[in-house]
VOGU-3710 file (C-alpha; in Angstrom, 3 decimals, decimal comma):
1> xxxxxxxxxx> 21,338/-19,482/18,034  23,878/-20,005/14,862  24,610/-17,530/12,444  22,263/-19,009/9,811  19,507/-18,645/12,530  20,370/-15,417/12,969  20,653/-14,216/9,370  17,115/-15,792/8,937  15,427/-13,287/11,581  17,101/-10,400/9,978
11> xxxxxxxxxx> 16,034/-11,441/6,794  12,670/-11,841/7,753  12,462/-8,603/9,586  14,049/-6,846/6,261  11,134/-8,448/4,211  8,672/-7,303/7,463  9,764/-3,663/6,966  9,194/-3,647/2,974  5,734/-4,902/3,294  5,001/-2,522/6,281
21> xxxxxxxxxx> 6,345/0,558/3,835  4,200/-0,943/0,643  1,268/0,137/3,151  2,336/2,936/4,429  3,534/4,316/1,224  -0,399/3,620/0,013  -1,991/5,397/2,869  0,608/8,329/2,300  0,186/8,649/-1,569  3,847/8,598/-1,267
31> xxxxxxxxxx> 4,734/7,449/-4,559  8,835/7,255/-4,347  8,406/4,996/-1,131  5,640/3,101/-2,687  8,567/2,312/-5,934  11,285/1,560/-3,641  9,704/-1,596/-2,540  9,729/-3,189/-6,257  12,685/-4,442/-7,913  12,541/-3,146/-11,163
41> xxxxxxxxxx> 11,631/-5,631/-13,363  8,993/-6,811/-10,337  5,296/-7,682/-11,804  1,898/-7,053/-10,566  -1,597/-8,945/-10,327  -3,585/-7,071/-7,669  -6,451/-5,603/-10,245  -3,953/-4,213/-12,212  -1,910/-7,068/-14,209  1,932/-5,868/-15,515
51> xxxxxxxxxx> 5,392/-4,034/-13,816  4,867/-3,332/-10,486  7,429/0,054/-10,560  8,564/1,592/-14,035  8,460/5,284/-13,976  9,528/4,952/-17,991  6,336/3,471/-18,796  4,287/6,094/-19,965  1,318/6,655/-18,155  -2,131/9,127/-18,489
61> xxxxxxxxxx> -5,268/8,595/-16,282  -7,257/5,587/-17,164  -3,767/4,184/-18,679  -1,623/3,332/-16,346  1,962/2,305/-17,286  2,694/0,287/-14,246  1,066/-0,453/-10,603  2,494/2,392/-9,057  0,573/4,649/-11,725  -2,939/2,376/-11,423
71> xxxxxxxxxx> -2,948/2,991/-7,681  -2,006/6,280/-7,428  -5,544/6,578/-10,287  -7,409/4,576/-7,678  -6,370/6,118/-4,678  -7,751/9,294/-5,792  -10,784/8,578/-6,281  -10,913/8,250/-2,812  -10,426/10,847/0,333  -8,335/8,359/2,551
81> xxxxxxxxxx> -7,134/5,184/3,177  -5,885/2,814/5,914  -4,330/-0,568/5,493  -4,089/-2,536/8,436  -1,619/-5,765/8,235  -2,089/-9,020/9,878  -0,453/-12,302/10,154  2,470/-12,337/8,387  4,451/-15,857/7,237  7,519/-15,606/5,449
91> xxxxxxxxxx> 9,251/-18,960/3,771  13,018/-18,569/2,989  15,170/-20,285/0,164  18,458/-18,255/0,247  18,042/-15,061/-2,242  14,230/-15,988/-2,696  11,284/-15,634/0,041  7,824/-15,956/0,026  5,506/-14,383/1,731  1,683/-14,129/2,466
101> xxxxxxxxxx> 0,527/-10,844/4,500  -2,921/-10,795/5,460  -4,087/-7,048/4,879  -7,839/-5,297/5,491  -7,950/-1,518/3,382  -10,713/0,523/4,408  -10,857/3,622/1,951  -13,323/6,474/1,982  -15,233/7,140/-1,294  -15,450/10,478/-3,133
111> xxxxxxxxxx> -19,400/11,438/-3,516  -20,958/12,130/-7,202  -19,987/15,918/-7,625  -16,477/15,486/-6,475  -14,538/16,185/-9,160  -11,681/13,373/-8,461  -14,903/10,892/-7,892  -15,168/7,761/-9,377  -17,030/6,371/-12,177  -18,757/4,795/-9,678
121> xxxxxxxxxx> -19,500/6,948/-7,316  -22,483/7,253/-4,978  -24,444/9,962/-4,141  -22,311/10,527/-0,999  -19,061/9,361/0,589  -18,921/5,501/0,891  -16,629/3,452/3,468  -15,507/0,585/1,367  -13,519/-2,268/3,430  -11,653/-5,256/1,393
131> xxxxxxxxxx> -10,368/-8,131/3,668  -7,585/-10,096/1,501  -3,836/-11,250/1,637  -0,844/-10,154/-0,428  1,070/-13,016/-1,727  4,454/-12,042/-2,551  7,653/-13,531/-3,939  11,015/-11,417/-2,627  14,148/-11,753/-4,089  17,737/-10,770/-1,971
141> xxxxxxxxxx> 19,874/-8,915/-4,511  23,034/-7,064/-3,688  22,038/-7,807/-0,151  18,413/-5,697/-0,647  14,816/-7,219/-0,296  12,818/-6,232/-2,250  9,139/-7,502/-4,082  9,688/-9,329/-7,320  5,980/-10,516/-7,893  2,843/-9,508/-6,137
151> xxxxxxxxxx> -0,324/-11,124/-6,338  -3,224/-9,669/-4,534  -5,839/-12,070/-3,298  -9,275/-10,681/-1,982  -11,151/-12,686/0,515  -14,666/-10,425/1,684  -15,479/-7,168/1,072  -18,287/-4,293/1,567  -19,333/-0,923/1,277  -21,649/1,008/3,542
161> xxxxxxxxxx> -22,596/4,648/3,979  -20,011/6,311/6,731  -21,278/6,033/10,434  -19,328/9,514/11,560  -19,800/12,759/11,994  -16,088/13,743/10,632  -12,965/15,133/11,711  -14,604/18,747/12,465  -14,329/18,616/16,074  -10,310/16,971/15,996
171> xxxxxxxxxx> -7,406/19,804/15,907  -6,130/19,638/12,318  -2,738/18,050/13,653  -4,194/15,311/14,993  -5,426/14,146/11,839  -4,095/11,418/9,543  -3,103/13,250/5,710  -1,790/11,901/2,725  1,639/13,216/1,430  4,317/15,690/3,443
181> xxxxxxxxxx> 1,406/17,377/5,848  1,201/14,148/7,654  2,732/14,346/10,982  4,873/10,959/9,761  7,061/13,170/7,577  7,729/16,033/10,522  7,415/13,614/13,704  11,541/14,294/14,605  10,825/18,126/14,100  7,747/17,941/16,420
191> xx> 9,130/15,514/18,887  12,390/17,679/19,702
//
């Protein structure tokens, strides 16, 4: 293997681990990890259409400034999420990559009555599962991937009423949480 081969794997394992964060930064509601994937002038079509990342933008619910902002609205409205990544192909050209991720979301729908529902709610929680791929262009600048356009394609989807019975007989450590409380954030501390 030559050093250009070389540089190639790292470069596509660099672009690997920023799509890997976008996700987990989703699932997380972590919003500075979601905006350190974006370059700043980076720009967004997955059902919202503008920057991906400007915190200057102002931004109120049901106005989002940027992406960042429009998920963080959406995510809300529902209890979890999970984003599962699939085949991955990544295209070089020096500084610039391309990339299409294949992705399936499940997310778990607030019920009518929950005050950070939806417009759209239903009567009670909804599993709602999109299928799609993430087509991305990365850009290499000052040696950093990072996403410079995303487009967001969606290829099936489907809701259906939840088929389980909840978390309520799982010890509250073993389950998955958005933000800090998630073991993610405290796994050295715990693992010691």
């Amino acid at each position: 293997m030559n050093e250009e081969q070389l540089m190639g794997l790292l470069d596509k394992q660099s672009i690997s681990d920023i799509i890997m964060t976008y996700a987990r930064a989703i699932d997380r509601m972590d919003e500075a990890m979601l905006r350190s994937v974006f370059h700043p002038d980076s720009q967004h079509a997955h059902l919202f259409v503008g920057p991906s990342s400007d915190p200057s933008l102002p931004s109120k619910p049901g106005e989002p400034g940027d992406f960042v902002a429009f998920a963080f609205d959406v995510l809300n409205t529902h209890s979890r999420t999970h984003h599962q990544l699939g085949n991955i192909f990544i295209e070089l050209e020096g500084d610039d990559a391309y990339a299409e991720t294949y992705f399936t979301a499940y997310h778990r729908m607030r019920p009518k009555g929950d005050p950070k529902a939806a417009e759209n709610a239903w009567d009670t929680e909804m599993d709602f599962w999109v299928g799609g791929r993430y087509l991305d262009r990365f850009q290499k600048r000052d040696g950093v991937w990072k996403i410079s356009h995303r487009t967001g394609l969606t290829d099936w989807m489907r809701t259906e009423p939840p088929a389980c019975q909840g978390f309520h007989d799982m010890p509250e450590e073993l389950v998955g949480h958005r933000g800090e409380k998630d073991l993610v954030y405290r796994r050295r501390e715990a693992f010691k």
